[in-house]
N, C-alpha and C positions, 0 to 999 in steps of 0.2 A: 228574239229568243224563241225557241221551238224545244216547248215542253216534253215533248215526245224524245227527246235527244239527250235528257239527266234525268236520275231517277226523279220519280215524282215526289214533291217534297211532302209535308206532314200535313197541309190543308188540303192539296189534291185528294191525298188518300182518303182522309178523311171526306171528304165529299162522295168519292169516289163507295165508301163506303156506306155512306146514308141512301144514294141512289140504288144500290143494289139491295141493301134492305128494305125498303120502301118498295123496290120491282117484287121482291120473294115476298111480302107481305100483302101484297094487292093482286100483284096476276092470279091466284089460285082465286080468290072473290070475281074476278071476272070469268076467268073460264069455269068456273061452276055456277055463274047465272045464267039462268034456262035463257035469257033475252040476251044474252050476248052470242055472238055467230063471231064477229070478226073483233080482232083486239088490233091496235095499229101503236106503235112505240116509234117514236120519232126521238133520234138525238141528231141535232146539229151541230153539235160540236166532237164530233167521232175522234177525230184522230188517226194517228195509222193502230190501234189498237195497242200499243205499249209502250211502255218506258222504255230507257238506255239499258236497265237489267229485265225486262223479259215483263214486269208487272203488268197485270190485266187492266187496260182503260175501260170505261164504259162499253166497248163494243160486245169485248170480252166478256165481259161481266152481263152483260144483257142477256146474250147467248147461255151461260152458263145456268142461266137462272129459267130462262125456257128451257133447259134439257132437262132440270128437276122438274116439271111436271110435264115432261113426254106423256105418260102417261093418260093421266086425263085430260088434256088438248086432244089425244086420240080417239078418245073413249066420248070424250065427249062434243068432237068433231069441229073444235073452235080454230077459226082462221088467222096465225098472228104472221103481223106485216112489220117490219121494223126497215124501218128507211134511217138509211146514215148519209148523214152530212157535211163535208168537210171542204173547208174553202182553199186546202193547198191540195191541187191533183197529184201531187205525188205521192200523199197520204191515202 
């Protein structure tokens, strides 16, 4: 079965949902500690980035959550690396 191919059912999302509120909750605490330079966000389990209807997977949603604080990532010159990882190359 390849998740990525029906929409994602009600646990997914919900996961899907705690992970990116925990990202919007904690990245802003790291790019404004003076001691932080580089922030590195690793998901191994990427995906091709969406569901069978268009919904945003982790990748998506990672990304999304960096462009809400474009701003002071700039400002305050923090380096964020996010490496995605997926065991089917066609994904």
């Amino acid at each position: 079965m390849d998740i990525n191919e029906e929409p994602f059912d009600e646990s997914t999302i919900n996961k899907l949902d705690i992970f990116e509120n925990y990202l919007r909750e904690w990245l802003p605490v790291f790019i404004k500690n003076q001691w932080t330079q580089k922030i590195a966000i690793w998901d191994f389990f990427a995906g091709s980035g969406t569901d069978s209807e268009g919904s945003a997977g982790s990748p998506l949603r990672t990304f999304r959550v960096i462009d809400q604080y474009r701003e002071a990532i700039i400002k305050t010159g923090t380096q964020i690396h996010v490496i995605l990882n997926e065991k089917s190359p066609k994904k």
